[in-house]
Backbone bond lengths (Angstrom), bond angles and torsions (degrees), N, CA, C in turn:
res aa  C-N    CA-C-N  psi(-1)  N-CA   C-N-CA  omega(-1)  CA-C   N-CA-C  phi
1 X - - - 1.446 - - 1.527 108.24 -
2 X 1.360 109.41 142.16 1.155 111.51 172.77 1.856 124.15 -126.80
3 X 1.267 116.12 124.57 1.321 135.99 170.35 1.149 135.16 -81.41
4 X 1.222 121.94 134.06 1.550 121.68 176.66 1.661 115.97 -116.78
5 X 1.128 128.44 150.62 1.587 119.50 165.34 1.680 108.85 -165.97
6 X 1.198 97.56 161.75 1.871 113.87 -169.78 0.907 78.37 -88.40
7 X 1.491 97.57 143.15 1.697 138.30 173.30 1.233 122.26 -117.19
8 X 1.587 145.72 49.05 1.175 145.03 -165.64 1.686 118.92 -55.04
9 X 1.203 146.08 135.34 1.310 150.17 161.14 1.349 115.73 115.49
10 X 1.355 129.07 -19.66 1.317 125.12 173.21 1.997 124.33 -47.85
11 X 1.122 91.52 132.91 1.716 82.95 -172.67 1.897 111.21 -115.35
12 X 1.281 110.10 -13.01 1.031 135.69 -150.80 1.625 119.11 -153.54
13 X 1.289 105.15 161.61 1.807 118.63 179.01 1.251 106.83 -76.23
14 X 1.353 110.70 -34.37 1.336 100.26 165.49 1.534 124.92 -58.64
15 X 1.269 107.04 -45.02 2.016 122.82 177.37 1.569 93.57 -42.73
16 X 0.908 128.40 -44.12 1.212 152.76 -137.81 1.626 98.00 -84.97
17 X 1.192 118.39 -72.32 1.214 143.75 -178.13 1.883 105.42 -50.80
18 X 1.126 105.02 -43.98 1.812 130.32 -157.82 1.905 87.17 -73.44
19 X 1.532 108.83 -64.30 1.569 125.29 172.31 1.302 112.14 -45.82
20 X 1.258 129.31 -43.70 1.458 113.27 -179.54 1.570 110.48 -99.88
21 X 1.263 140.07 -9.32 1.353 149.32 155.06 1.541 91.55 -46.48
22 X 1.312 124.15 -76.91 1.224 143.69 -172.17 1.893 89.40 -21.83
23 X 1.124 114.68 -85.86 1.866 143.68 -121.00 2.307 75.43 -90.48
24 X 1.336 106.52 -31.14 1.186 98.34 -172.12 1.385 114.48 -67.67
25 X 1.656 115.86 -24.97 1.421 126.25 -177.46 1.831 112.53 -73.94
26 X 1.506 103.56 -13.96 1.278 101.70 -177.65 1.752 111.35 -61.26
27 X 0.922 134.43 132.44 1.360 143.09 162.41 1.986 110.02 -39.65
28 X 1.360 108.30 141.22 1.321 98.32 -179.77 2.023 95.64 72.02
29 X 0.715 157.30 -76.05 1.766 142.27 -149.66 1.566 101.11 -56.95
30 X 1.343 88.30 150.65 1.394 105.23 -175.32 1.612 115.47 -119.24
31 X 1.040 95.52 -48.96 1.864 95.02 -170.43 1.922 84.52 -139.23
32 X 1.564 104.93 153.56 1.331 110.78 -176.93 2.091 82.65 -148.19
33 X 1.638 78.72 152.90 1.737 98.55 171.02 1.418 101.48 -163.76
34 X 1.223 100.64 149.79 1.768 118.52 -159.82 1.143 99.81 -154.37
35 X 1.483 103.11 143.65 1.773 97.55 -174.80 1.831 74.97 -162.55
36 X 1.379 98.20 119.24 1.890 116.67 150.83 1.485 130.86 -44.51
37 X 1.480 100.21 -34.22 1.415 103.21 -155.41 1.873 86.07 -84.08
38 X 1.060 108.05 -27.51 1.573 104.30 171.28 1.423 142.67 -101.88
39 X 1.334 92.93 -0.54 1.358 131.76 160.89 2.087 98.34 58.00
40 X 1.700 89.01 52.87 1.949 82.62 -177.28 1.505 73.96 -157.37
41 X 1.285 104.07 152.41 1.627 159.99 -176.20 1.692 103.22 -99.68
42 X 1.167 113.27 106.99 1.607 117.68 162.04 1.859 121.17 -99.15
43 X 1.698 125.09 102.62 1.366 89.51 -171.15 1.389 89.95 -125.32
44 X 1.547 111.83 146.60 1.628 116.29 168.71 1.835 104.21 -80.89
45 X 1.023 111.44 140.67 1.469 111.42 -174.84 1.633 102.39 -148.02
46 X 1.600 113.54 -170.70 1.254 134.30 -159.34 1.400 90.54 -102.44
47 X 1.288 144.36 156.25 1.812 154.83 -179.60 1.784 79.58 -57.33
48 X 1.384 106.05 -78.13 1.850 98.78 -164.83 1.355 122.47 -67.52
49 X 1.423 125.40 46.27 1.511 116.82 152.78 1.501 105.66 -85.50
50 X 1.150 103.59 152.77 1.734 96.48 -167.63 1.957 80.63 -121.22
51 X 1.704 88.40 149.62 1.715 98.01 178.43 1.407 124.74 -57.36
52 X 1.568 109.22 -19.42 1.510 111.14 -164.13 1.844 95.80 -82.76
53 X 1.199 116.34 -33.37 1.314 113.77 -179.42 1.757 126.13 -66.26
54 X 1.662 97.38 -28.06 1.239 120.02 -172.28 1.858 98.46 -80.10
55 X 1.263 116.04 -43.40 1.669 133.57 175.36 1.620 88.52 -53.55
56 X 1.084 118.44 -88.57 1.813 146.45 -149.98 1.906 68.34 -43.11
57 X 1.119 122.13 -82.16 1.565 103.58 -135.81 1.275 103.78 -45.46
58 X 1.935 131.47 -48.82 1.044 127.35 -153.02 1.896 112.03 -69.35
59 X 1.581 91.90 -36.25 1.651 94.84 -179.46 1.124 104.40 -62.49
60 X 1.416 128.71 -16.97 1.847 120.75 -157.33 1.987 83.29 -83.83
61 X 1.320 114.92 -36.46 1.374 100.89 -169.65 1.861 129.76 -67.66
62 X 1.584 86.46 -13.05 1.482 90.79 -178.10 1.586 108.28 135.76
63 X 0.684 101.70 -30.24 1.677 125.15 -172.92 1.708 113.02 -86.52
64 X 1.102 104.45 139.05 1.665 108.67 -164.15 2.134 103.69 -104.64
65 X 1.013 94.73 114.22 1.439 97.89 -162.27 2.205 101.02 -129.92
66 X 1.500 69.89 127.60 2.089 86.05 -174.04 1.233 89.33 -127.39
67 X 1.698 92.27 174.85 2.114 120.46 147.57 1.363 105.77 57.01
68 X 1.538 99.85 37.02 1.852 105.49 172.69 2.187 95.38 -57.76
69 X 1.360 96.28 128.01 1.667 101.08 176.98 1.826 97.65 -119.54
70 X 1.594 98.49 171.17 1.209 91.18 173.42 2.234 97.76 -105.74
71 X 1.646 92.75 136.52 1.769 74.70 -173.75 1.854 107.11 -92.76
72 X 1.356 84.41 154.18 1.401 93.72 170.61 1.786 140.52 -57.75
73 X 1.221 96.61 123.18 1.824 110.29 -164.06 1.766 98.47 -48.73
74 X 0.916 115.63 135.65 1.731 93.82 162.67 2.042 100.05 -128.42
75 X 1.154 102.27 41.17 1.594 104.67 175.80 1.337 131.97 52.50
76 X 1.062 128.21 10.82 1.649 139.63 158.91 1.642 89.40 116.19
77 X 1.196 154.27 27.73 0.848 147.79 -150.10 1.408 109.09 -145.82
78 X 1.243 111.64 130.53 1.374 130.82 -161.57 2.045 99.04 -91.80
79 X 1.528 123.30 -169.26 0.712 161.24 144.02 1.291 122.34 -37.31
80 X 2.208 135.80 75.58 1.012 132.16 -155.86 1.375 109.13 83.07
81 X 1.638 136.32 11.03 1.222 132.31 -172.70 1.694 144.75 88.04
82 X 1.480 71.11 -16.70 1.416 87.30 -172.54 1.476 121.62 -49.23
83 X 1.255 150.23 110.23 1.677 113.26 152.10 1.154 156.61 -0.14
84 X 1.620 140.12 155.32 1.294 115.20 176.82 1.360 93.44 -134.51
């Protein structure tokens, strides 16, 4: 499963770095990506991570984090079909 959520306060690669350290310690996450310039959090995870845990870590770091969504599957499939 994959998740998305706003990440408010990051200024830096470091912010950056701090946010997905964070979301990586959650139990169940698998892969995390964070990007400032868009100010949202991408994490692949297990069906039972629950949002409040995925929220709690990032707010505990400093960082103001909402609007955990669930993102859309697009079937292993890239852009024109391709594979990934």
């Amino acid at each position: 499963m994959t998740k998305t959520m706003t990440v408010e306060g990051m200024m830096c690669g470091m912010c950056e770095a701090h946010v997905a350290d964070a979301l990586r310690k959650v139990p169940g996450v698998e892969k995390v990506k964070v990007s400032r310039a868009n100010n949202q959090a991408t994490i692949h995870c297990q069906e039972d991570v629950s949002d409040e845990a995925l929220l709690k870590a990032v707010n505990d770091t400093g960082y103001t984090a909402s609007n955990v969504q669930v993102a859309e599957e697009t079937g292993g499939k890239k852009l024109f079909g391709f594979k990934k």
